[in-house]
N, C-alpha and C positions, 0 to 999 in steps of 0.2 A: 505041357503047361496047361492046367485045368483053371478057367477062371470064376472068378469068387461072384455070387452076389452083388457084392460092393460095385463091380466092373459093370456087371449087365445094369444093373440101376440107372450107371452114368452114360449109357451106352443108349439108355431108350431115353433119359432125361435128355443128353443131345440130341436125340432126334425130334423130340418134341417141339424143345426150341427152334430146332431148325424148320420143321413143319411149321410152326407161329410164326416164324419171320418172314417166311418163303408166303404162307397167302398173306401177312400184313402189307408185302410188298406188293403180290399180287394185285390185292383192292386197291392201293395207291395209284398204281398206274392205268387204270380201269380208263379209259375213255370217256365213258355217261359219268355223270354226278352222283358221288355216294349220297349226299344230302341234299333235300328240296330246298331253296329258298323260302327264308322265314317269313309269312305275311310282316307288312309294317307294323309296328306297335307302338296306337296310338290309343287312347280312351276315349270312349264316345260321350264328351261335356254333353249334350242336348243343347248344344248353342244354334242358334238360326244362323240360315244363309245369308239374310239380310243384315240391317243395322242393330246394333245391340240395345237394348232397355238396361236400365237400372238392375231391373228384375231377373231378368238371364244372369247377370253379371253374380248378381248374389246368390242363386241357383246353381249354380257351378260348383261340384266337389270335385276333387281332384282323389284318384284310387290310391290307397296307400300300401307300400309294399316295406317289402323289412326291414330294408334298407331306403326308407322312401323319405320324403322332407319333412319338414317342420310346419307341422298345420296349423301351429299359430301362426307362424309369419305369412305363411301364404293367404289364409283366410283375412289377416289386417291387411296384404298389398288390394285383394282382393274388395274387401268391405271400403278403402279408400278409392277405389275405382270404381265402384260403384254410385259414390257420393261424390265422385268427380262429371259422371256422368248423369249425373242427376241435379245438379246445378248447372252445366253446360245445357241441358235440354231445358232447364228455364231461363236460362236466359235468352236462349232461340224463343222462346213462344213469350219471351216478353218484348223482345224486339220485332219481331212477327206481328205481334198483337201493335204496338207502337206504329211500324210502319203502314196498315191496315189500317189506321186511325187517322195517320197523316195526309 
């Protein structure tokens, strides 16, 4: 019985897979870590350590990806919080100034 072609074809495509399976498993069970731990991913705002200004606050862009947010609404949360922190800091130095006086 002479065999065909057709037979050998399937005969090394078997072995292939079975070669791919055999080091997929290999790598799996490997000891060391196949892959490094991803640094964290975070954006560097340029926001200070300290307390915030008005002016950081509105300086602040946020990196946008393709799936990334809505830069209207963030830039309005944003432009409000700025203007939140910009009447809280006068009303410290008007109370400041006040008590200074008293």
């Amino acid at each position: 019985m002479r065999a065909t072609i057709g037979d050998v074809v399937t005969a090394l495509a078997l072995l292939a897979v079975t070669a791919v399976l055999f080091a997929a498993a290999a790598l799996a069970t490997r000891e060391e870590p196949l892959l490094s731990d991803a640094p964290p991913d975070s954006a560097d705002l340029g926001l200070p350590d300290g307390p915030l200004a008005p002016e950081h606050v509105a300086a602040v862009r946020f990196p946008t990806t393709v799936r990334g947010y809505r830069m209207s609404e963030v830039d309005h949360v944003l432009e409000r919080l700025a203007e939140s922190l910009r009447e809280r800091d006068e009303r410290i130095a008007a109370l400041e100034k006040r008590t200074a006086s008293a």
